[in-house]
N, C-alpha and C positions, 0 to 999 in steps of 0.2 A: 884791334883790341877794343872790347866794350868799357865803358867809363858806366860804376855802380856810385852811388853816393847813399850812404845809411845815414837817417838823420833821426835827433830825438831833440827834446826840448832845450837845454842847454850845447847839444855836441860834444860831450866829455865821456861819459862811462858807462850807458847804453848804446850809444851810437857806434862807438869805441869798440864795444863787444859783437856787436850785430855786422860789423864791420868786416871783425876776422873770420865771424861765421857763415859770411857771404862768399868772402875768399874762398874759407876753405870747401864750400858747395859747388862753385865757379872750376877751383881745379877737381872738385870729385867727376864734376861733368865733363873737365878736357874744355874748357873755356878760358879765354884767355882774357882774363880782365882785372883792369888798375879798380881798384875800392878806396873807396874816401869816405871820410864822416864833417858832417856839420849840425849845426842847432835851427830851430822851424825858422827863424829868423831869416839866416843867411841865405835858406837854398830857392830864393826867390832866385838871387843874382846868380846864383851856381848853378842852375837849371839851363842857362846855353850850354854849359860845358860837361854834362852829364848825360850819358842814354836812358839810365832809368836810376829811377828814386826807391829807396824801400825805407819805408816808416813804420812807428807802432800804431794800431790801428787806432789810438788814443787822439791820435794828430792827427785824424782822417780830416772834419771841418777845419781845423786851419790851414791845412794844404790844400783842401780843394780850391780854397778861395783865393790863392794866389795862380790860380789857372797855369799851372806849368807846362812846357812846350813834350814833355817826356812823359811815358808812363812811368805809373807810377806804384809799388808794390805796399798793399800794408799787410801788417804781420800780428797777428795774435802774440807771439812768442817770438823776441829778438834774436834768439841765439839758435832758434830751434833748426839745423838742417835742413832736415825735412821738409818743414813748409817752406822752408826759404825756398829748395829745390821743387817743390810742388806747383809755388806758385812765379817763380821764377822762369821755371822751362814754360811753359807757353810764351810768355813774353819774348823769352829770346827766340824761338822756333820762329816767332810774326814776323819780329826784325831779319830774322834768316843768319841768325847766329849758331842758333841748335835744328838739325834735322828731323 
């Protein structure tokens, strides 16, 4: 099981949303993955415990600069499927999650 973690600046109700839309992209693909939300703060420390990160592209400069050990996905649009799934399947294809 791949560990997602959606994070926005507080962690409460973007993150929250981008969260279930990750989920629900993850089971459209037949992937099996636990989704989590935090705020840009936290997911310095939550970065060992996560395979990949998806952010609003808003947060790109502050996440860069915490050098995280996972890639890392950023999103035009938090909720949107699609790109979730767009830019999401390569990632998982590299790690050898999706064929």
């Amino acid at each position: 099981m791949i560990k997602i973690t959606a994070v926005c600046g507080a962690g409460l109700g973007s993150s929250l949303a981008c969260q279930m839309a990750i989920d629900a992209a993850c089971k459209a693909m037949g992937v099996e993955a636990k989704v989590s939300h935090t705020d840009t703060t936290s997911i310095g420390a939550l970065a060992s415990t996560t395979d990949v990160v998806c952010a609003g592209a808003n947060f790109k400069k502050l996440i860069e600069k915490k050098s995280l050990p996972c890639p890392v996905i950023y999103l035009d649009r938090l909720v949107d499927k699609k790109e979730i799934t767009a830019k999401l399947t390569p990632v998982l294809q590299e790690m050898g999650v999706l064929e």
